[in-house]
C-alpha positions in Angstrom: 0.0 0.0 0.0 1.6 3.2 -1.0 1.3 6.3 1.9 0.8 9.4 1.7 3.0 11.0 3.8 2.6 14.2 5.4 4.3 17.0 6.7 6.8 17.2 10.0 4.1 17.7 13.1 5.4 20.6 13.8 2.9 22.4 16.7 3.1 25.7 15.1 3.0 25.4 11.7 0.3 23.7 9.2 0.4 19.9 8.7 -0.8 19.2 4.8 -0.5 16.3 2.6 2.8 16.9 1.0 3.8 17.5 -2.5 4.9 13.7 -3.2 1.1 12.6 -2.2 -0.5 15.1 -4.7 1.8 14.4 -7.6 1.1 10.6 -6.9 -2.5 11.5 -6.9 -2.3 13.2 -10.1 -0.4 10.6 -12.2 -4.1 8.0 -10.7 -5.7 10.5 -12.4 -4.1 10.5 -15.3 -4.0 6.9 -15.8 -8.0 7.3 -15.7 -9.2 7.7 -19.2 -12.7 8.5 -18.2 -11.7 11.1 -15.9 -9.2 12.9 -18.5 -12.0 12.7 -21.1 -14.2 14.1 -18.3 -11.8 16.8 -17.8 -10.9 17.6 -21.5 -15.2 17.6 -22.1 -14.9 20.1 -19.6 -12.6 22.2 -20.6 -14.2 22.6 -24.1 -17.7 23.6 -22.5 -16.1 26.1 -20.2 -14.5 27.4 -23.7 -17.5 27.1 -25.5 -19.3 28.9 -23.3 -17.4 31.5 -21.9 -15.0 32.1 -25.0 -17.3 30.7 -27.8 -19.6 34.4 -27.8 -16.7 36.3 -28.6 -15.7 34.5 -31.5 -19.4 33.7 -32.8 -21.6 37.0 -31.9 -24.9 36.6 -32.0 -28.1 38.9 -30.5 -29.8 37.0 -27.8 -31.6 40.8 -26.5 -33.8 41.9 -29.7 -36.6 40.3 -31.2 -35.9 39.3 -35.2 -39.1 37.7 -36.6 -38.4 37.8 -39.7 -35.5 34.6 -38.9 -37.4 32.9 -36.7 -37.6 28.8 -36.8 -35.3 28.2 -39.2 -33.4 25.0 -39.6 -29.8 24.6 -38.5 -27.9 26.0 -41.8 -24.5 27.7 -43.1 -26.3 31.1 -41.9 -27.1 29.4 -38.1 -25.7 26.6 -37.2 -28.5 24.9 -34.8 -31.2 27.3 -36.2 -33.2 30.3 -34.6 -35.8 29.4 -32.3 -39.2 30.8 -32.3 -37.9 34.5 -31.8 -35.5 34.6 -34.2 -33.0 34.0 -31.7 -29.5 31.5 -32.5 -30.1 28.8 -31.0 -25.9 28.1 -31.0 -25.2 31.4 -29.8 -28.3 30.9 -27.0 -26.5 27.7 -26.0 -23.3 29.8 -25.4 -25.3 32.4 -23.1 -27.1 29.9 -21.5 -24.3 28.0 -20.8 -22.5 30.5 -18.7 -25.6 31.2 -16.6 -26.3 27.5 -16.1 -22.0 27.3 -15.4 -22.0 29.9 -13.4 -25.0 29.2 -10.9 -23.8 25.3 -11.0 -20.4 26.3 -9.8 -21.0 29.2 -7.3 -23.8 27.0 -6.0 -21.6 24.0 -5.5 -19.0 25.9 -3.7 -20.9 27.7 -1.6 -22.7 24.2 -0.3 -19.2 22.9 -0.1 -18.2 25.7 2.1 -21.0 25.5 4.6 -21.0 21.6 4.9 -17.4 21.9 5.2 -17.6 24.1 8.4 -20.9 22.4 9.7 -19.2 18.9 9.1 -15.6 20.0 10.6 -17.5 21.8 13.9 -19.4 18.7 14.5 -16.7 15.6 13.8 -14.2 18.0 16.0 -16.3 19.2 19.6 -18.2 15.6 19.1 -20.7 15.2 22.0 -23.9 16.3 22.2 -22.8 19.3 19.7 -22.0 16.7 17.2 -25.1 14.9 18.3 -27.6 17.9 17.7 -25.8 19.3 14.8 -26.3 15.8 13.1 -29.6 15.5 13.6 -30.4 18.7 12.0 -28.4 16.7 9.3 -30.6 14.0 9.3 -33.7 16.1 9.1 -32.3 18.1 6.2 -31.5 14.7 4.4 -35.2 13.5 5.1 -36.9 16.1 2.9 -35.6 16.3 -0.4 -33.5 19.2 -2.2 -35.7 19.6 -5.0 -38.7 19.7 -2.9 -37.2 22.6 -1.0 -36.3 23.9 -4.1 -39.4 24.3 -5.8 -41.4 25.5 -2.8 -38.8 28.8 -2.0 -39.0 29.3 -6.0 -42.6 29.2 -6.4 -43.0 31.4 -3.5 -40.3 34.1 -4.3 -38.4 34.1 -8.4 -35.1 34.4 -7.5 -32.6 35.9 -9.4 -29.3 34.7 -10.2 -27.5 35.3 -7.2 -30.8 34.4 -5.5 -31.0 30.7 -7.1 -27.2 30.6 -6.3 -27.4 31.5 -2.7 -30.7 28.9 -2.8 -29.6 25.9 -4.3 -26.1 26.4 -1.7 -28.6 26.3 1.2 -30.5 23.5 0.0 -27.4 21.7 -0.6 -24.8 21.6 1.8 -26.0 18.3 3.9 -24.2 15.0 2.2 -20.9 17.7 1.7 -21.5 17.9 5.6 -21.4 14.0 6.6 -18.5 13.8 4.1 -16.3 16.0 6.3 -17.6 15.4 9.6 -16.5 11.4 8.6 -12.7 12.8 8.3 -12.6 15.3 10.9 -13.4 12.1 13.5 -10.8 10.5 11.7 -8.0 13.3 11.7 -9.1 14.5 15.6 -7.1 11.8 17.0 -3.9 11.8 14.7 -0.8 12.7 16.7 -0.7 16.4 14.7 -3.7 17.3 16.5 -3.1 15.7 19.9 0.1 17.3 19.9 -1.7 21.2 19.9 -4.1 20.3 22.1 -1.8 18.9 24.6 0.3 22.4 24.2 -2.8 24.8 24.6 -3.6 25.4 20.9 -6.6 26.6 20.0 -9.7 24.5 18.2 -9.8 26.8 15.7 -6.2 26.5 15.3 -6.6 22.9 15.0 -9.4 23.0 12.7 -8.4 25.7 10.2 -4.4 24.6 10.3 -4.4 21.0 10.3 -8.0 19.2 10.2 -9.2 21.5 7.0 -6.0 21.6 5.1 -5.8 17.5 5.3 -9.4 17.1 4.0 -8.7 19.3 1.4 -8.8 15.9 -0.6 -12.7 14.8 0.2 -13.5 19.1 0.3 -12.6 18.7 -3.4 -14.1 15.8 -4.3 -17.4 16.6 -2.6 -17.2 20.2 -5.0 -17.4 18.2 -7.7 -20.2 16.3 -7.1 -21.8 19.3 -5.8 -21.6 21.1 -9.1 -22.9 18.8 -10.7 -25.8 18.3 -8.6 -26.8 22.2 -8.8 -26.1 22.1 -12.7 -28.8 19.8 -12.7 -31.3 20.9 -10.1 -31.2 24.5 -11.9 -32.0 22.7 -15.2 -34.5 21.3 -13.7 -35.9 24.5 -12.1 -35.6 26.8 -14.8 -37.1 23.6 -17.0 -40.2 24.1 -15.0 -40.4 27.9 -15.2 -39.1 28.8 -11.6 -35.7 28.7 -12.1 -33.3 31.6 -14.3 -36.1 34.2 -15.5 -35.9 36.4 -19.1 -34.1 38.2 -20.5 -32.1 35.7 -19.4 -31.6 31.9 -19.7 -30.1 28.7 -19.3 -29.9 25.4 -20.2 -33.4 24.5 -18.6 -35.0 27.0 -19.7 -33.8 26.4 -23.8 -35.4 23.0 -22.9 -38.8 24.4 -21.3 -39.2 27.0 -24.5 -38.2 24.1 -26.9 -40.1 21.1 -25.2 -43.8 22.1 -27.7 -41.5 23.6 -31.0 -40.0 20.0 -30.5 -43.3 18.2 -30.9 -43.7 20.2 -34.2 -40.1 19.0 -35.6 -38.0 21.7 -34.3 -35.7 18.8 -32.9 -32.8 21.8 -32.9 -34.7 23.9 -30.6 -34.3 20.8 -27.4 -31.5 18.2 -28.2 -28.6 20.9 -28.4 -29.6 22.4 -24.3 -30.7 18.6 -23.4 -26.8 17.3 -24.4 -25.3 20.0 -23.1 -26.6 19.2 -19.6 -26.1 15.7 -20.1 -22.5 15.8 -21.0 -21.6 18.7 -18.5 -22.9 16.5 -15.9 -21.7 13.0 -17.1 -18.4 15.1 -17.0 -18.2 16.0 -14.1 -19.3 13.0 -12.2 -16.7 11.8 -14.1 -13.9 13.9 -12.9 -15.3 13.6 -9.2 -14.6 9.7 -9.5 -11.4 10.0 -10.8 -10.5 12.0 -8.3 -12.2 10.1 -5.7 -9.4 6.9 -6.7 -6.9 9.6 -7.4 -6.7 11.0 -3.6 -8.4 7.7 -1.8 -5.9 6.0 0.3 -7.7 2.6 0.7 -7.2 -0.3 -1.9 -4.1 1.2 -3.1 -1.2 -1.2 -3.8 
């Protein structure tokens, strides 16, 4: 079994996975081909989206009748939908609003499960035992549930669905951390401060954090993905990103009845899009699940 080894246990300074474990962890990952073709899918939606509308300008604001509904051609590429809009250019906007909200969304519930989680696994006792629960209840009543109800009682705006889906999101990241922060409490790094009169949140913030930093980053991943494809969802059903603006979802709500009528370019391009970022990035999360997991290795 190959160890990771860490840094000297030094009371006063930082204790973090060293430089060896991570370039070990990276060559895993790069001996997964899913996960590099996860990464590399990646890579080209983040360009397509966030690049692509410089190099391909197109008006997603005005209304242009007089192009409306046409077929994918030299002229537009995946068509116009029913406003005259391009549909390949709409994919590129929407793209970096359904990016964007994925992404913010899945850090932000990575951030607060990753201080719930480390608070709880590290005072333990009835703290741990309260703040768990609360867990537990969160876990009960599903995301998307939540979700819907706050939307159809309030539309949010971007940062509004951003700072929602976070909210509603944060539990499994929570479990995650509070699972190695038991683990990590007892090592000799951490024994060693306490025994010396170090702080907790010395302990937490300069030894238990920066070795999780492994699971933090996996559980982003997943997280991303997750909110990628709850706001999809959302905005599918009309709650979610509101006009002028769009996303992903909401390309597929507008397209869902122009698709009944043959305008197939109108839904498949938004409905891959989703598909693919997602199947991506569950991708990369698995890789770098084996990448940084200690167990099984030989």
């Amino acid at each position: 079994m190959t160890t990771v080894q860490l840094a000297p246990e030094t009371p006063g300074a930082p204790v973090t996975v060293a430089a060896t474990g991570f370039r070990l962890a990276a060559r895993r990952f790069r001996h997964n081909t899913l996960a590099v073709i996860g990464l590399a899918v990646l890579v080209l939606i983040v360009l397509f989206c966030f690049v692509g509308p410089f190099l391909y300008p197109t008006d997603q604001t005005h209304t242009l009748l007089e192009q409306a509904n046409q077929r994918p051609s030299g002229a537009h590429l995946l068509g116009t939908d029913a406003v005259g809009h391009d549909v390949l250019g709409r994919l590129m906007y929407g793209g970096k609003v359904s990016l964007m909200v994925g992404i913010a969304a899945g850090i932000l519930a990575t951030v607060v499960g990753t201080l719930w989680g480390s608070v709880a696994g590290y005072v333990g006792g009835w703290v741990d035992a309260v703040m768990m629960r609360v867990v537990d209840a969160g876990i009960a009543i599903p995301a998307l549930f939540i979700l819907l109800v706050i939307s159809a009682i309030t539309t949010p705006g971007v940062w509004g669905l951003i700072v929602i889906l976070g909210f509603v999101s944060w539990l499994v990241p929570s479990r995650l951390i509070r699972a190695e922060t038991l683990t990590l409490k007892n090592r000799d790094f951490v024994l060693t401060l306490r025994a010396i009169g170090g702080s907790h949140a010395r302990a937490v913030g300069r030894h238990l954090l920066p070795n999780s930093v492994s699971t933090i980053v996996v559980a982003a991943t997943f997280q991303v993905a997750d909110a990628i494809l709850l706001v999809a969802y959302v905005s599918y059903l009309g709650l979610g990103v509101q006009p002028p603006a769009t996303d992903w979802g909401g390309m597929l709500s507008a397209g869902l009845t122009a698709a009944y009528s043959g305008r197939w370019w109108l839904i498949v391009p938004p409905g891959l899009a989703v598909i693919l970022v997602v199947c991506a990035l569950n991708a990369v999360g698995d890789g770098l699940r084996d990448a940084f997991d200690v167990k099984g290795r030989g």
